[in-house]
C-alpha positions in Angstrom: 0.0 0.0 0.0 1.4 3.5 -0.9 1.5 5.7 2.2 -1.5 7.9 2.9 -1.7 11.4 2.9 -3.9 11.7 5.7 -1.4 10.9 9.0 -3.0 13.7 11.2 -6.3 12.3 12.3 -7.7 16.3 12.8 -6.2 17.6 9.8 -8.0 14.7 7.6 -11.5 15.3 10.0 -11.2 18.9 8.3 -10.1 17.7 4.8 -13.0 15.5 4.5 -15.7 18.4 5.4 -14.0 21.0 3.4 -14.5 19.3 0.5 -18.1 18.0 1.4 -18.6 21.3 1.8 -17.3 22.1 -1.8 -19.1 19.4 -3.6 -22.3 20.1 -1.4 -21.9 23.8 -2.3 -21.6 22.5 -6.2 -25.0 20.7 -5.8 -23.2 17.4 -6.7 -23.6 16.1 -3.0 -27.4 16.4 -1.4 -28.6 17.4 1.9 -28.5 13.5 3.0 -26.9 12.2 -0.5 -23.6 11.1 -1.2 -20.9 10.4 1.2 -16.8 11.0 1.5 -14.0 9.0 3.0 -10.3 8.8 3.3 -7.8 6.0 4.4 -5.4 7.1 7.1 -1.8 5.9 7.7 -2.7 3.1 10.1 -5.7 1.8 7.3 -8.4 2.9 9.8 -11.2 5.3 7.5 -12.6 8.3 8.1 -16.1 8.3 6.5 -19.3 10.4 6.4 -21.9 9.7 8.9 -25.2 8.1 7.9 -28.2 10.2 6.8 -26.6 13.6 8.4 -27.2 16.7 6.6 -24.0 17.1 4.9 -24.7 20.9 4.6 -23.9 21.4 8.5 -21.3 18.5 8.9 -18.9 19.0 11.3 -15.3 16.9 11.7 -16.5 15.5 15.3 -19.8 13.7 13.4 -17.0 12.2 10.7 -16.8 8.4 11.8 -13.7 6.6 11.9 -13.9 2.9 11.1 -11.4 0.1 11.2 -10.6 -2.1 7.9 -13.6 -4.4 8.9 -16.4 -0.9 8.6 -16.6 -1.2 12.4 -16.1 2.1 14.3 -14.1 2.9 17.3 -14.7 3.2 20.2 -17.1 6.8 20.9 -17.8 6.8 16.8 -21.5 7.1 15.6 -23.1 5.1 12.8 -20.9 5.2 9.4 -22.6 5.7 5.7 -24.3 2.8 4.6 -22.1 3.0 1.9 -18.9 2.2 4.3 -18.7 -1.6 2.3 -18.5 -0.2 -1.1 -15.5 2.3 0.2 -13.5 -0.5 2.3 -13.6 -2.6 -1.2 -12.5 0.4 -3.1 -9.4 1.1 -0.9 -8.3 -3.0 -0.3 -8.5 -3.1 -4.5 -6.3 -0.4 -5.3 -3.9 0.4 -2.8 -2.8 3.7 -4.8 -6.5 5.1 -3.3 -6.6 7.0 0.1 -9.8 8.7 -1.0 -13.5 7.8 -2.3 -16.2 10.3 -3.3 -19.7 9.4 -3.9 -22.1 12.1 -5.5 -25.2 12.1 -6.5 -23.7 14.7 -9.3 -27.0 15.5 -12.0 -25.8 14.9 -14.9 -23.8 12.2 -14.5 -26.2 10.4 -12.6 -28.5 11.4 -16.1 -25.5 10.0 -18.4 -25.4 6.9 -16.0 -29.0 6.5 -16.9 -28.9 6.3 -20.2 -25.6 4.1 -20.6 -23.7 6.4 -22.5 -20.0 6.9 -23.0 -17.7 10.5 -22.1 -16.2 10.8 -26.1 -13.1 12.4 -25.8 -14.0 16.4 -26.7 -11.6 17.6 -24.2 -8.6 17.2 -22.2 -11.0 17.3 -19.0 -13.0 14.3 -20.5 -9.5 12.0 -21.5 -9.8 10.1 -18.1 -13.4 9.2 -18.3 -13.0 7.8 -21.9 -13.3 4.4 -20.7 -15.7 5.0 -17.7 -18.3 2.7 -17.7 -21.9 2.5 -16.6 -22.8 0.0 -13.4 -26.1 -1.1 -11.8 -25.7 -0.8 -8.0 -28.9 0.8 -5.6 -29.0 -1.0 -2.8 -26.2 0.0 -0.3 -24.0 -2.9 0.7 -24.7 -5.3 -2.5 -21.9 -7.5 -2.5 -21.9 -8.2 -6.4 -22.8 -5.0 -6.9 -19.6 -3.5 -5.1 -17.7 -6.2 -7.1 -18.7 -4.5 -10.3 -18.1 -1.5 -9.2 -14.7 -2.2 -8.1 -13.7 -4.0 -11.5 -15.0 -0.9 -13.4 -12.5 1.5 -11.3 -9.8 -0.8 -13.1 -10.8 1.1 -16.5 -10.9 4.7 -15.4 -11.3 6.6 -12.1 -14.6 6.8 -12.4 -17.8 4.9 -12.5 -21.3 5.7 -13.4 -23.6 4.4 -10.8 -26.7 3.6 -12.9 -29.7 4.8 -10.9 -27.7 6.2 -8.2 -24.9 8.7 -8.8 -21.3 8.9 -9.5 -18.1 7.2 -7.6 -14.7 8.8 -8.1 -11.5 8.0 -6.1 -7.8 9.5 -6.0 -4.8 9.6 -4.5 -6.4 11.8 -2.2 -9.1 13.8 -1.9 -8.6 16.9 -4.1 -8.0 14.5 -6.7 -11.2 12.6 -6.2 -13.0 15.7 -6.2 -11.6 17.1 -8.8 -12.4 13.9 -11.1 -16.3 14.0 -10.0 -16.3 18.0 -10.6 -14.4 18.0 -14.0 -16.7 15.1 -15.0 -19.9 16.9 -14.7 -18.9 19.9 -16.0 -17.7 17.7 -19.1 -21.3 16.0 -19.3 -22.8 19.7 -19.4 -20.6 20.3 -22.5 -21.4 17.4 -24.2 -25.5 17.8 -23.2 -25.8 21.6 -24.7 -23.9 20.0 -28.0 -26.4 17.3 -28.0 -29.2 19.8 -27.0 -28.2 21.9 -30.1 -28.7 18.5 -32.3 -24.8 18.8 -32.9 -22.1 15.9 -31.8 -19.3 17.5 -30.6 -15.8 17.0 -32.5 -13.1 14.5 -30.7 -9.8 15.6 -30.1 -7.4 13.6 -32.7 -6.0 10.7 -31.4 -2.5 12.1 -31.5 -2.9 15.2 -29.3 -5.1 13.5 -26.7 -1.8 10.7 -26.8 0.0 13.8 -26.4 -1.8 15.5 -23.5 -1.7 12.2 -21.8 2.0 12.4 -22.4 2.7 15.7 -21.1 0.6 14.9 -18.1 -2.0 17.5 -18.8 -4.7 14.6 -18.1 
């Protein structure tokens, strides 16, 4: 496992509602939708509480969670979502953050099965996103799929549900989910306007990957 970012138990408590405060703010996370977590250095997780407004979250209500999904000792009750994050980070241990939106449009994209075609440089890491059925909270096969899509981007569309995004740490996972949508909002008004938008040529989107722009 690559070592985690998030050593300082209070400084990642503050991480994690800054930016649920950012993606709530951006309307991709709800009042009581979506959820955030990181992996600290000793593979314990800080996650979202359950059904807590995430507008007023605070870094005491975070709920820190051993490898398992049970909390510690004085924690309240963690997202329901705690199984999907724990398979994330054993998969991939490159992860120290998950972010789970329920972002409009590409919870709208997710819906309809569609593909991110490569208009942009913001849209080259989503290129081989894919589209998974998972509802119910804790689905075992449902987690597996989600987990083998993550192997094809950094991203997965959460059909009928939202949007999952994970980084090296948490700017990075939000910054996936918020580029994504705002991609999906491009592509939508071209579609709106009856026009499909023009790819970037396969030898400067190799190039922009090269360069490290993506």
């Amino acid at each position: 496992m690559t070592s985690s970012p998030y050593r300082d138990e209070t400084a990642a408590r503050a991480a994690v509602v800054d930016i649920v405060q950012e993606l709530f703010q951006a309307r991709l996370i709800t009042s009581t939708g979506g959820n955030v977590s990181v992996r600290l250095a000793d593979g314990d997780v800080l996650i979202t509480p359950t059904r807590m407004h995430k507008g007023g979250l605070t870094p005491a209500a975070l709920v820190r969670v051993d490898a398992q999904g049970q909390p510690r000792a004085g924690q309240g009750v963690p997202s329901s979502e705690t199984p999907l994050h724990l398979a994330v980070y054993r998969e991939f241990p490159q992860v120290h953050a998950v972010v789970h939106t329920h972002a409009p449009y590409a919870t709208a994209l997710g819906l309809m099965g569609q593909r991110i075609p490569p208009i942009i440089a913001d849209a080259l890491p989503f290129e081989h996103m894919r589209a998974v059925y998972y509802v119910v909270p804790g689905d075992e096969e449902g987690i597996a799929r989600l987990v083998d899509a993550l192997h094809d981007a950094p991203a997965v569309l959460m059909q009928n549900h939202g949007l999952l995004t994970v980084g090296r740490d948490l700017r990075q996972a939000a910054n996936y989910a918020l580029a994504l949508e705002e991609v999906i909002q491009i592509l939508t008004v071209c579609r709106i306007w009856g026009i499909e938008p023009r790819r970037l040529p396969p030898e400067d989107a190799a190039r922009l990957r090269e360069l490290g722009v993506v």
